[in-house]
C-alpha positions in Angstrom: -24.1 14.8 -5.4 -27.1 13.2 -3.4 -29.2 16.3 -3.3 -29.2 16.0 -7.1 -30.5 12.3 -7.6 -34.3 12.4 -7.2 -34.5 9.2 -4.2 -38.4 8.4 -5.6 -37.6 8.6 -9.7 -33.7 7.2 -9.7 -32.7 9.9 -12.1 -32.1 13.8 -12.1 -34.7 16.2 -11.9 -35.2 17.8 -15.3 -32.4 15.8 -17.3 -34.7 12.4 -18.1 -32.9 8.9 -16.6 -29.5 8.4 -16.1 -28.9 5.1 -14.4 -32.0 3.3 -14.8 -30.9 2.0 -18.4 -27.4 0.3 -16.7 -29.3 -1.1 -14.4 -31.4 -2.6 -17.3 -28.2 -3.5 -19.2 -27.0 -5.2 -16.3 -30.3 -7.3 -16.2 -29.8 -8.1 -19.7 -25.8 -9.0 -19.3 -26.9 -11.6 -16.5 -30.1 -13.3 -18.6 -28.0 -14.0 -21.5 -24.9 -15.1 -19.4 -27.0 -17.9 -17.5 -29.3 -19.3 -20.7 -25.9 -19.5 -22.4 -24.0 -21.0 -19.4 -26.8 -23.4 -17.8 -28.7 -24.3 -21.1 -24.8 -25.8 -22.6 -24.0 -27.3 -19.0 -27.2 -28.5 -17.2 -26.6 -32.1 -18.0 -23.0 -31.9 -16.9 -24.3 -31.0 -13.8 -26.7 -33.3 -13.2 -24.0 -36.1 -13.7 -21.2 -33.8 -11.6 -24.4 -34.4 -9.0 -24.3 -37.7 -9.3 -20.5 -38.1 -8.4 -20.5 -35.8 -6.2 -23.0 -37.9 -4.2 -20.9 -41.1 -4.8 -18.1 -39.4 -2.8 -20.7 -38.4 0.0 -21.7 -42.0 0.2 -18.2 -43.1 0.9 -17.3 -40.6 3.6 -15.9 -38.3 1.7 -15.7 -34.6 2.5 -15.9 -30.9 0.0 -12.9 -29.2 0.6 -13.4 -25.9 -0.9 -10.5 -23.1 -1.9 -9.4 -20.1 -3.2 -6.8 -17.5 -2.4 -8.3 -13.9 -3.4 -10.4 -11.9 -1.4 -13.9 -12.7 -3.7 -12.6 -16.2 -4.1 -12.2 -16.6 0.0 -15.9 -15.6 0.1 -17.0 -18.3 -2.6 -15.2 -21.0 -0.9 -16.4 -19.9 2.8 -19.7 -19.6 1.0 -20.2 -23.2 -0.7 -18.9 -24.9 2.8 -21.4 -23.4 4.9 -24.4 -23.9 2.6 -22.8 -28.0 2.5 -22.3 -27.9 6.5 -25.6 -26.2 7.2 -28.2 -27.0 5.1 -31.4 -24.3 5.4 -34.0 -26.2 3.5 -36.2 -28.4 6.0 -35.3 -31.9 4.7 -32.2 -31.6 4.0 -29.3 -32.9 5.4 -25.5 -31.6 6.1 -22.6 -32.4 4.5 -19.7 -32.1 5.6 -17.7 -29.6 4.1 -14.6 -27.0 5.1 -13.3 -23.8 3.3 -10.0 -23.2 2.9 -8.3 -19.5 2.2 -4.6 -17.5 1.9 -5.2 -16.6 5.4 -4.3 -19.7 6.3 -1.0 -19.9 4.8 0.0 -21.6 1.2 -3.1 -23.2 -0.2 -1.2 -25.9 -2.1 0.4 -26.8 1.0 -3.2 -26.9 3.0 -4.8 -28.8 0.4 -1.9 -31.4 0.4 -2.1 -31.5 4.0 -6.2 -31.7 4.5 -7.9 -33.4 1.4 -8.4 -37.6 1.3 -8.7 -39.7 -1.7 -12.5 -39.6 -1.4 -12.9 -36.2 -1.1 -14.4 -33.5 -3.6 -12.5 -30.6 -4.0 -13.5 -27.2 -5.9 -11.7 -24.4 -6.6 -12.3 -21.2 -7.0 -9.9 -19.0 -8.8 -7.4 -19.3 -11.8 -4.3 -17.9 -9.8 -1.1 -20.3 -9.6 -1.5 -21.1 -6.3 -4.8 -22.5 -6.7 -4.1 -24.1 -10.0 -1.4 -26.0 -7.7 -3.6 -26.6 -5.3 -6.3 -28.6 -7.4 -3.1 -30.4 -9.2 -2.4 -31.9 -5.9 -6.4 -32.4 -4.7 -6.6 -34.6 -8.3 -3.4 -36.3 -7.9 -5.1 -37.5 -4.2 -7.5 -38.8 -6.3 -10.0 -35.8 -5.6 -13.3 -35.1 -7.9 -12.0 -31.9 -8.8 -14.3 -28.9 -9.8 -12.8 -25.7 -11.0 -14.6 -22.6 -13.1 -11.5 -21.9 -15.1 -9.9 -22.8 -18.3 -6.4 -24.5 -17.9 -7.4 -25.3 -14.3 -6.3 -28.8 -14.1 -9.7 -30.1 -13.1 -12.1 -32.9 -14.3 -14.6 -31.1 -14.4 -14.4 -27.1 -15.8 -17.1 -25.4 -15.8 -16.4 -22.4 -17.1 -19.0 -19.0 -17.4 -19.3 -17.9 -21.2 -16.6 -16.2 -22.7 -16.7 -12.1 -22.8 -19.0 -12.4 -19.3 -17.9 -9.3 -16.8 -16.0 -11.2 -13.5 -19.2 -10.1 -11.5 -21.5 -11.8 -13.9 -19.1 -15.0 -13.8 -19.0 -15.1 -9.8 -23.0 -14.5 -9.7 -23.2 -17.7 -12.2 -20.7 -20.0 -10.2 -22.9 -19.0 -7.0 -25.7 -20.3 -8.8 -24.4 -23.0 -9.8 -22.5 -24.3 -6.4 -25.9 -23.6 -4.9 -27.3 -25.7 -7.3 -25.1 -28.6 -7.0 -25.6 -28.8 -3.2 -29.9 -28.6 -3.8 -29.5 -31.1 -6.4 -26.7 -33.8 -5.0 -29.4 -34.9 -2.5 -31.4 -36.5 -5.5 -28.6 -39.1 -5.8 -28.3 -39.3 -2.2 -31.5 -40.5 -1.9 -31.1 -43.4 -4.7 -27.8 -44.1 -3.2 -27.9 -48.1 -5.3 -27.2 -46.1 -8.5 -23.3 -45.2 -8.3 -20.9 -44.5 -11.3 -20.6 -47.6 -13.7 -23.3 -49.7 -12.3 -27.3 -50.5 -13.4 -29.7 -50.6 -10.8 -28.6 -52.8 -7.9 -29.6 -53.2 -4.3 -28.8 -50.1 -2.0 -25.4 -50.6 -0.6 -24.7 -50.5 3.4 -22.7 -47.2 4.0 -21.0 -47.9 7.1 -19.8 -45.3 9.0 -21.3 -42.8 7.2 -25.3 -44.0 8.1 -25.0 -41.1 11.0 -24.9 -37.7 8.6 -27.3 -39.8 5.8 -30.4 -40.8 8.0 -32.1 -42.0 4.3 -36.1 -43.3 4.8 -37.8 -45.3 2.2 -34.7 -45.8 -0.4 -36.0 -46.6 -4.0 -34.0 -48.0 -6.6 -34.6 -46.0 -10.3 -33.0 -45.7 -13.6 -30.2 -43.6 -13.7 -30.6 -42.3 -17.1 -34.3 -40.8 -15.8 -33.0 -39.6 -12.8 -30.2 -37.3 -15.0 -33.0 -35.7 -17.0 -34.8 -34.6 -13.7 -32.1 -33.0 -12.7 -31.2 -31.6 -16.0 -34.7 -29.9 -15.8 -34.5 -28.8 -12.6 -30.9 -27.2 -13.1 -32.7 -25.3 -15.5 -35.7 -24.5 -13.5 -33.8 -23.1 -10.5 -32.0 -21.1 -13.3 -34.8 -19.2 -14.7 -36.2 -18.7 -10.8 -32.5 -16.9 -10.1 -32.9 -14.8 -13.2 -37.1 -14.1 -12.3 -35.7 -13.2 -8.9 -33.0 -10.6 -9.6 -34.9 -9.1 -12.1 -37.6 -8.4 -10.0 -35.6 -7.3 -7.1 -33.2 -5.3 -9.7 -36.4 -3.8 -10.6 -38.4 -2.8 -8.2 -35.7 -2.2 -5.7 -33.7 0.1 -8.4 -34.5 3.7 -7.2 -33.6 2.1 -3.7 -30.4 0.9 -5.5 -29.3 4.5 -7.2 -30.2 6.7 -4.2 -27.8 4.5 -2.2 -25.4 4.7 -4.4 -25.6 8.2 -4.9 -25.3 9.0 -1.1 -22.8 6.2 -0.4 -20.3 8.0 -3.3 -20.5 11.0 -1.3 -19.7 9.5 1.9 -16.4 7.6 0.5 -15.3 10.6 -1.8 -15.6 12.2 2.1 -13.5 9.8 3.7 -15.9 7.5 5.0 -16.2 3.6 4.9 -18.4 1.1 4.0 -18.9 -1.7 7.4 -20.4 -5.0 5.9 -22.1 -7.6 7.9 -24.0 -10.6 7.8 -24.6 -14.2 9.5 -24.0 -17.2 7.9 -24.2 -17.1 4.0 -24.4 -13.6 4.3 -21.5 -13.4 6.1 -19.7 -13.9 2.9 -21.5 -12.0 1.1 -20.7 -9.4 3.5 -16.6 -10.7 2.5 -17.3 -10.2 -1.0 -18.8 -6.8 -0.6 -15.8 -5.9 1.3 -13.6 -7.1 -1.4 -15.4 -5.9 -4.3 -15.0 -2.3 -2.6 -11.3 -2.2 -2.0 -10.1 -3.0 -5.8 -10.7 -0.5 -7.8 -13.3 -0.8 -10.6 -13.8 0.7 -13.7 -12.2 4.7 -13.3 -12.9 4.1 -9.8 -10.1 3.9 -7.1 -10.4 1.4 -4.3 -12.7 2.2 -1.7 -12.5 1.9 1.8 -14.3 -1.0 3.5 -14.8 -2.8 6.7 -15.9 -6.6 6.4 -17.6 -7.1 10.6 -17.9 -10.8 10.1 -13.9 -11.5 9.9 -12.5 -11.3 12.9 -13.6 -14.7 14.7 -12.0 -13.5 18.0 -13.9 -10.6 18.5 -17.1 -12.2 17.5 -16.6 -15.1 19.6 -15.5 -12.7 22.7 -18.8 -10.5 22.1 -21.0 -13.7 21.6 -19.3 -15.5 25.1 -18.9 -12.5 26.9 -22.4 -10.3 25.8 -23.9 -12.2 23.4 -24.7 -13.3 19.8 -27.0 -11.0 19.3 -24.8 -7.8 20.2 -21.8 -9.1 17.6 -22.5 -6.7 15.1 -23.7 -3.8 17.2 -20.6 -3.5 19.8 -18.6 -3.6 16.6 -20.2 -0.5 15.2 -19.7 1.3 18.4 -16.0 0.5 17.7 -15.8 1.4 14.6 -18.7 3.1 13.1 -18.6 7.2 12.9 -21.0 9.4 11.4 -20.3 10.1 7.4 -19.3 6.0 7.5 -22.0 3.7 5.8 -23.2 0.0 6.8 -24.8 -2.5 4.4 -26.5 -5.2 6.5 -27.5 -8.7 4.4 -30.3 -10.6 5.7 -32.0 -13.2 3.7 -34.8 -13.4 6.8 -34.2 -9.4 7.8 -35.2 -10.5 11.1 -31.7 -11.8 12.5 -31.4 -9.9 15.6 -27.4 -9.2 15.3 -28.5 -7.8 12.2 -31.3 -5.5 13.7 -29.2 -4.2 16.5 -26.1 -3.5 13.8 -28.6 -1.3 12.3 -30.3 0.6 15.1 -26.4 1.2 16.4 -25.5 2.1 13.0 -28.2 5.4 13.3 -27.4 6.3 16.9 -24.4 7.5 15.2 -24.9 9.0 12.2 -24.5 6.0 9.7 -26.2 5.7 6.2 -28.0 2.6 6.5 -28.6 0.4 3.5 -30.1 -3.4 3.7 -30.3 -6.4 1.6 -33.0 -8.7 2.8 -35.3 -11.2 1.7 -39.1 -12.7 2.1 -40.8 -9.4 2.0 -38.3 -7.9 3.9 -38.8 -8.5 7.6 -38.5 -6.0 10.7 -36.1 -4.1 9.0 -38.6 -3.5 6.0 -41.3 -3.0 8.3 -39.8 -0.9 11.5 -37.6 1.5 8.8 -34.6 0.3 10.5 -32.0 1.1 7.3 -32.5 4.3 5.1 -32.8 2.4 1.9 -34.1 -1.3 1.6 -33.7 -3.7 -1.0 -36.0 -7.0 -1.0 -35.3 -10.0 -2.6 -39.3 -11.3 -2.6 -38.3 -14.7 -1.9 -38.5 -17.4 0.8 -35.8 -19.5 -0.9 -32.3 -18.8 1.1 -30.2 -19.7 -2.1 -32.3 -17.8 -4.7 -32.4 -15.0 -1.8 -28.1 -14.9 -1.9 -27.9 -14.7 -5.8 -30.1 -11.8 -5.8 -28.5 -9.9 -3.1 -24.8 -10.6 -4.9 -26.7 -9.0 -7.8 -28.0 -6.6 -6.1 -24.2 -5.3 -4.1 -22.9 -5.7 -6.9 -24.9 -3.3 -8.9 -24.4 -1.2 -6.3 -20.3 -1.3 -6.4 -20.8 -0.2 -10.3 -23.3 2.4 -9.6 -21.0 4.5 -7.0 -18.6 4.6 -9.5 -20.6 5.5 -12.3 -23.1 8.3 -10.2 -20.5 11.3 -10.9 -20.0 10.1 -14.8 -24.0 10.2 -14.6 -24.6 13.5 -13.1 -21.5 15.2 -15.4 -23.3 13.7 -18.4 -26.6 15.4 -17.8 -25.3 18.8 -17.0 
């Protein structure tokens, strides 16, 4: 099938564009789904901010949760960006995932959240729905992106929006919430209930909030920055993926094209990734084994989840071969690796790659900036660059991007068949 999709035009030779108009569709799918869901919510964020920051102040923690494979990934995801913040100025929060690996979630959430904590779930399966039950009865602030969640706050995607449109907008939005909760942070006199007052002393807590210069303000003004800038940071996520949509889709379709061929063949799809990417890498992995559309599930490899091996390689070898002595393992020529990179300089990443074509790999890469050493030294066979230096906006585009590409491997054959 690969030797019929034209790599430099995205279509096949001689029967005009195939795939180029869903990839346009998909644009289109995703800019109505965030004016509709940010425009009717941005000032229910900026106030879901502002409490989330009063929990902050008082020690409290965000326990995130879900029990699905993509859900896993969203709740790993929103604790790492909390935990380890990667915009200069920022500061971490603390912040813990929790998942079905680790046994009943409404029995880990009972055991682990505190009365001051904040705790969002991810998900509408019972398990989960019990799990925020007993988060709220705590006396948790308790997010969820579902109807009938049991939550305070819902914040549910428009109705009719595809599940990969509705996780893209919830990434968004989590991303946004930790960006935006260090506003209120920083104007830590204004808290729920109360005018402007003297900043409070917060104890224990001064460690993880080194605040400088504290200013009191009026709340009400403070909101309707934040309103605007929820909406800002939403049009840059849309301006982002459509440019990277755009002018990485013949990058996109010949991927897909030859990455159909090599799972119709047998082969897998590795993932990998470091930090936020990491679960990205998880979602990939899970958006590959369920099946999707007429598509079956699809064999897939997530290299980021096995702690004990990472941890082994990084003591033993280190960090930088994590990835690589994993694709010795398990890598074999017809397989395929997808390597996330928001910086596409992360050395694990690199040397994943260059292992990856010693053996006979198809190499694909979702990176950032203007795509880094893997952009510049050729190191994957097709490169898709997010033209960003903004980690968060970076991740959205890339979880537009793989997913795209899950759609497009199932659709290549209906494509091809079409045109004939």
């Amino acid at each position: 099938m690969a030797d019929l999709i034209d790599a430099d035009r995205g279509w096949a030779p001689g029967r005009g564009p195939l795939l180029d108009d869903r990839i346009d569709a998909l644009l289109r799918d995703r800019e109505r789904a965030s004016s509709a869901f940010f425009e009717d919510n941005a000032e229910r964020i900026a106030r879901l901010c502002h409490r989330m920051a009063e929990r902050f102040a008082r020690d409290g923690r965000l326990v995130a949760f879900g029990g699905g494979p993509a859900a896993r990934s969203d709740a790993r995801h929103v604790a790492v960006e909390f935990v380890h913040p990667v915009i200069v100025g920022k500061r971490a929060l603390p912040a813990l995932g929790l998942a079905g690996e680790g046994g009943s979630l409404a029995t880990q959430v009972a055991l682990e959240v505190e009365a001051d904590d904040i705790a969002i779930a991810f998900g509408g399966e019972a398990e989960t729905v019990a799990a925020t039950a007993s988060a709220r009865a705590r006396g948790c602030l308790t997010i969820a992106f579902e109807d009938d969640s049991g939550a305070e706050w819902q914040l549910v995607p428009p109705a009719g929006a595809e599940p990969f449109v509705c996780q893209e907008l919830v990434e968004t939005l989590y991303h946004v919430l930790w960006e935006l909760v260090h506003v209120f942070l920083d104007n830590r006199g204004l808290l729920e209930g109360r005018s402007a007052r003297p900043v409070h002393d917060s104890g224990a807590s001064s460690f993880l909030y080194p605040f400088l210069g504290e200013q009191e303000h009026d709340l009400e003004a403070i909101v309707a920055d934040v309103r605007a800038s929820v909406l800002m940071k939403a049009d840059e996520t849309c301006a982002l993926r459509a440019r990277t949509l755009t002018e990485g889709r013949h990058a996109l379709l010949a991927a897909a094209a030859q990455l159909r061929d090599r799972l119709d063949a047998g082969g897998r799809l590795l993932a990998l990734g470091n930090g936020g990417s990491a679960t990205d890498a998880m979602d990939v992995v899970a958006d590959f084994r369920a099946p999707f559309a007429d598509g079956p599930a699809r064999r897939a490899l997530d290299l980021t989840e096995d702690t004990s091996i990472i941890t082994a390689i990084a003591n033993d070898i280190g960090v930088d071969a994590i990835f690589s002595r994993q694709v010795i393992a398990h890598g074999r020529r017809g397989d395929a690796l997808l390597a996330l990179s928001t910086s596409g300089n992360s050395q694990s990443v690199l040397a994943g790659l260059r292992e990856a074509r010693t053996r006979g790999m198809l190499t694909i890469a979702m990176v950032g900036y203007d795509g880094g050493a893997v952009a510049r030294d050729g190191l994957a066979d097709h490169v898709i660059v997010a033209p960003s230096e903004h980690i968060p906006r970076i991740q959205e585009a890339h979880a537009s991007a793989y997913h795209a590409l899950r759609e497009l491997v199932e659709r290549a054959d209906r494509a091809l068949q079409k045109a004939a």
